[in-house]
C-alpha positions in Angstrom: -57.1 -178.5 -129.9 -58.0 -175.1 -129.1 -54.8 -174.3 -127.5 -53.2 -170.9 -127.7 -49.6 -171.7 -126.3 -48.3 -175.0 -127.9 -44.9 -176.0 -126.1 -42.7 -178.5 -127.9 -40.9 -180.8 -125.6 -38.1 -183.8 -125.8 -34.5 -184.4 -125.7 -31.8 -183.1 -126.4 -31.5 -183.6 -130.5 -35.0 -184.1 -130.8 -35.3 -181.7 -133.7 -37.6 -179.4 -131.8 -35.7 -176.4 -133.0 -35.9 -177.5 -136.7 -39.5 -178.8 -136.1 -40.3 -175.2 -135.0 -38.8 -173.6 -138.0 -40.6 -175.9 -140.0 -43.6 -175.1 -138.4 -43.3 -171.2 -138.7 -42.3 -171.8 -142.2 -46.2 -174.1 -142.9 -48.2 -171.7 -140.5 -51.4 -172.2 -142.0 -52.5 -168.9 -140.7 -51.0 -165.5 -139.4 -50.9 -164.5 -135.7 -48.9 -167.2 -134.0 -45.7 -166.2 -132.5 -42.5 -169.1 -133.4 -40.0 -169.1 -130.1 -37.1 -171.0 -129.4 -36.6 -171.5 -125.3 -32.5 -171.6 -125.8 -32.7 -168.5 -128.2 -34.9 -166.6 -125.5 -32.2 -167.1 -122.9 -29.3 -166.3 -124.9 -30.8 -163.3 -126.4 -32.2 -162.2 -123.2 -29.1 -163.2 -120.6 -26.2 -164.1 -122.9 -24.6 -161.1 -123.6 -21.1 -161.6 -124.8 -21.8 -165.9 -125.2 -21.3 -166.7 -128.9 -23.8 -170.0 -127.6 -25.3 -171.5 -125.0 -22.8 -174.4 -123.9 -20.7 -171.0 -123.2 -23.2 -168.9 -121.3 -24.1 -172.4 -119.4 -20.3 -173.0 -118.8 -19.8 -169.6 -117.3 -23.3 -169.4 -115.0 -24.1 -172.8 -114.4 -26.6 -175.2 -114.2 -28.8 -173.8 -111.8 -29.0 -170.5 -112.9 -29.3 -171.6 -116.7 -32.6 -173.6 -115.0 -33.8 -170.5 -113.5 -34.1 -168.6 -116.9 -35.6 -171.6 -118.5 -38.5 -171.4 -115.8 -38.6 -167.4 -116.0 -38.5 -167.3 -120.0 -41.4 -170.2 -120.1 -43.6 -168.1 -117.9 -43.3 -165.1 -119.9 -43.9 -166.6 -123.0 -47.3 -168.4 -121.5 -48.7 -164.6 -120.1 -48.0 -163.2 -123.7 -50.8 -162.1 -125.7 -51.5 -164.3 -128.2 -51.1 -167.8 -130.1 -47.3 -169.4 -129.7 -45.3 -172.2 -130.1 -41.9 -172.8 -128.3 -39.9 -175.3 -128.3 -38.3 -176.2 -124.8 -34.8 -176.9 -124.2 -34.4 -180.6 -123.5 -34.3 -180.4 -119.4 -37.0 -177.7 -119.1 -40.1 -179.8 -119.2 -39.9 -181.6 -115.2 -43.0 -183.1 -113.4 -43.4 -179.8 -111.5 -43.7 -177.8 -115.2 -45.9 -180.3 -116.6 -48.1 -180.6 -113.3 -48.2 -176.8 -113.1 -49.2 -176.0 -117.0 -51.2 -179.6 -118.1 -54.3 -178.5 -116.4 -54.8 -175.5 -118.5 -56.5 -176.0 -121.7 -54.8 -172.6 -123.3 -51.7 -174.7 -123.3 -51.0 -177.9 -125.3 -47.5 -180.5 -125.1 -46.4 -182.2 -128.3 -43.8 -184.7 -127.6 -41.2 -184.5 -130.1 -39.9 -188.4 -129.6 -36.6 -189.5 -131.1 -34.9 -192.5 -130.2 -31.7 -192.5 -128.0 -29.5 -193.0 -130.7 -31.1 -190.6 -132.9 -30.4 -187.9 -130.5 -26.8 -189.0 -130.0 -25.8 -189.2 -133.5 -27.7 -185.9 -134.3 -25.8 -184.5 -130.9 -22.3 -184.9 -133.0 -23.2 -183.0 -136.1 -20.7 -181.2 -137.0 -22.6 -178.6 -138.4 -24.4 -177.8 -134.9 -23.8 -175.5 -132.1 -22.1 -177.2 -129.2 -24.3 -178.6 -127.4 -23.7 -178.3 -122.9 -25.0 -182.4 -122.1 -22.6 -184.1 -124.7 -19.5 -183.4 -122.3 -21.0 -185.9 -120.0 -20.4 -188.8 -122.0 -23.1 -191.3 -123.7 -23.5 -193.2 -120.5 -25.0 -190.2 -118.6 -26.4 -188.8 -121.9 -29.0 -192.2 -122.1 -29.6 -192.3 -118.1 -30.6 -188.6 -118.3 -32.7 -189.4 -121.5 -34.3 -192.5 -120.1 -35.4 -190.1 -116.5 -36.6 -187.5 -118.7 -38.7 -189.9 -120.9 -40.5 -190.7 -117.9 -42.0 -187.0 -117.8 -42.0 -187.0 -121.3 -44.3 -190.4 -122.0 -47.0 -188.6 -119.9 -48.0 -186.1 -123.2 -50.7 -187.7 -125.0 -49.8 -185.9 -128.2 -46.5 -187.2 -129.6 -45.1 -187.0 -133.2 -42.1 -189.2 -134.3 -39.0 -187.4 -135.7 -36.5 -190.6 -135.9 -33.8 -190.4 -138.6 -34.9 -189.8 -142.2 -38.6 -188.4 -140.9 -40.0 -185.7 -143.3 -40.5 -182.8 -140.9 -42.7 -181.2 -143.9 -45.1 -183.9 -143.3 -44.8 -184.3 -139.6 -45.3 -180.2 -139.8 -48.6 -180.7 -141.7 -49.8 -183.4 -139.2 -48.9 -181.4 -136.6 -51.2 -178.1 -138.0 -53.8 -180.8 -138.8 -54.6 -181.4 -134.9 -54.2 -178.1 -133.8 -57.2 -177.5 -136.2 -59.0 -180.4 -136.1 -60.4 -180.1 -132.2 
């Protein structure tokens, strides 16, 4: 692949942030830089948030879209090889027109069926997520928008329920070293 900037995109529940970890945790060499867009804001601008849905609550939408686009472009002018995974709304058509081109940056697809997402969206064990307010209805019309931008990266990897993200990990390192 050749890439040095790797960004992880799809929905919200996707697994992207797990994906990531497993990724860091298989690296099969030393050098690349692991980052989490969500963390990046709420480290950067969430002082005093104990999570995202808070810090989105309190600043809104547009502003939270704002730092996505800010934090993205500071991780791409980094030194280095990275992987981030995008929050669920960050990749747009304007993002994907802007960064596809280059051929420092790849886009894995992370793609997890509707329900997947939904179900995973309800763990108890998970932060509070800012979408599932919205209801299920909206939830799947927002998912099946962003899909549309999301079916445009060739390189997707399947993460539905009961996928081995050890081996989707290994698969993953395997075209990243294979081009």
């Amino acid at each position: 692949m050749g890439c040095e900037k790797i960004l992880i995109a799809g929905f919200s529940g996707a697994g992207k942030t797990s994906f990531l970890q497993e990724l860091e945790y298989q690296a099969p060499e030393e050098g690349w830089n692991f980052q989490d867009l969500d963390k990046l804001i709420l480290k950067s601008r969430g002082k005093g948030h104990k999570n995202l849905a808070s810090l989105i609550e309190q600043e809104g939408w547009e502003k939270f879209r704002l730092w996505e686009r800010q934090e993205l472009e500071g991780f791409l002018k980094e030194e280095g090889k990275g992987v981030l995974a995008l929050g669920g709304g960050s990749l747009n058509q304007l993002v994907l027109e802007l960064y596809r081109p280059s051929r420092k940056i790849g886009f894995c697809y992370l793609s997890v069926p509707f329900e997947d997402c939904w179900e995973r969206l309800h763990l108890e064990s998970s932060e509070p997520r800012p979408l599932i307010k919205l209801g299920k209805s909206e939830l799947q019309r927002i998912y099946q928008e962003r899909s549309q931008v999301f079916e445009q990266i060739p390189w997707r990897i399947e993460n539905k329920k009961g996928t081995d993200l050890s081996e989707i990990s290994r698969k993953f390192w395997d075209q990243v070293f294979s081009s």
